[in-house]
C-alpha positions in Angstrom: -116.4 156.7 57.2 -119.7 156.7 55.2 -120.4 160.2 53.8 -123.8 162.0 54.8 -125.8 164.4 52.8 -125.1 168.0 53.1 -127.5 169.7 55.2 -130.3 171.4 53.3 -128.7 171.1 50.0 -131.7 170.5 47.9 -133.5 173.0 49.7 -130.8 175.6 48.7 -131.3 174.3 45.3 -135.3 174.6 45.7 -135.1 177.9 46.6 -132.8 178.9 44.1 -135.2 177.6 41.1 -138.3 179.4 43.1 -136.9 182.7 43.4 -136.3 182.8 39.5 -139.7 181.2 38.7 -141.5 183.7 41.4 -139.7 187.3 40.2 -143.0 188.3 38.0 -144.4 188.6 42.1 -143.7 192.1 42.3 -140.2 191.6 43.2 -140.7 190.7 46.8 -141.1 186.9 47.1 -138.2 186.0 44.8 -136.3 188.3 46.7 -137.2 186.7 50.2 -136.6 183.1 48.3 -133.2 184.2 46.9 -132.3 185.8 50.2 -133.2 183.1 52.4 -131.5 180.8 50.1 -128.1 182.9 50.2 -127.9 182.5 53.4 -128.5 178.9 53.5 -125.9 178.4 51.4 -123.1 180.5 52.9 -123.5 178.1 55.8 -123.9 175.0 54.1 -120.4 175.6 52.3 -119.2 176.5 56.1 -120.4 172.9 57.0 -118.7 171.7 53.9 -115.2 173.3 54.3 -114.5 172.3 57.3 -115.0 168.5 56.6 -115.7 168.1 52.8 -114.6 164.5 53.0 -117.6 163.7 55.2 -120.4 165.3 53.1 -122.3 164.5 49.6 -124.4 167.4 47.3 -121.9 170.2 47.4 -122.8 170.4 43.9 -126.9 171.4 44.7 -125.5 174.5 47.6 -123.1 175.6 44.4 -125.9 175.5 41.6 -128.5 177.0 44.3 -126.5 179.6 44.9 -126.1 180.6 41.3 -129.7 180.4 40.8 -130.3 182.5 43.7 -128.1 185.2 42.4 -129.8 185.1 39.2 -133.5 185.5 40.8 -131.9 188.3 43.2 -130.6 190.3 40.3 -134.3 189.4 38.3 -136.2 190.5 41.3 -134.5 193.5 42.4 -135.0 194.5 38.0 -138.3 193.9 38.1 -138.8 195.5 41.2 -137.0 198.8 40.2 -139.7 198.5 37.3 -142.6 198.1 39.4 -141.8 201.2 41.8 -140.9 203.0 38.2 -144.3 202.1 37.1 -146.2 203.4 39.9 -143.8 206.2 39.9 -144.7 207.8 36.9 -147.9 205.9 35.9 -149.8 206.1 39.1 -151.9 203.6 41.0 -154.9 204.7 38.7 -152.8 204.0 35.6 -151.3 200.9 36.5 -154.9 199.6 36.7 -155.9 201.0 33.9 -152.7 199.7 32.1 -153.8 196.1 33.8 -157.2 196.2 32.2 -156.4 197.1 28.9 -153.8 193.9 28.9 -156.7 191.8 30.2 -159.3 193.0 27.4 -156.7 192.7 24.5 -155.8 188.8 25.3 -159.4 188.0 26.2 -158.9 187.2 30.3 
């Protein structure tokens, strides 16, 4: 039997990478990427375990998933941060905050 590739494996694996490179967004569209990629990898391995002898790129849903995990935990940090920030700083001081970072480095 000729082995296929696993379905959405190096999308998993996409996703994964995205929602670590995306976790300065606020938090939210890492998390959706890391999310969305969790779930496509819990059924991907599904697919896999039932007939592992029929599929190729197990290997991308693994490393996907571990990326995903990573940019979960990164996300939900930095969004703890953010709500901390407007928490105690205040819309008017986040701004504030924001503009001073933009005059110091020239923006």
């Amino acid at each position: 039997m000729e082995q296929q590739k696993l379905p959405n494996s190096t999308l998993i694996l996409v996703f994964g990478i995205i929602s670590i490179v995306t976790c300065c967004c606020y938090g939210i569209l890492g998390l959706i990427f890391g999310i969305v990629a969790m779930v496509m990898a819990k059924k991907a391995t599904a697919t896999y375990m039932e007939n592992p002898e029929l599929y190729t790129g197990y290997q991308n849903v693994k490393t996907g998933k571990i990326l995903a995990i990573i940019g979960i935990v990164l996300n939900v940090l930095y969004l703890i941060y953010v709500i901390w920030l407007f928490a105690t700083l205040g819309m008017d001081g986040v701004m504030n905050m924001s503009q001073d970072w933009q005059n110091q480095f020239g923006m």
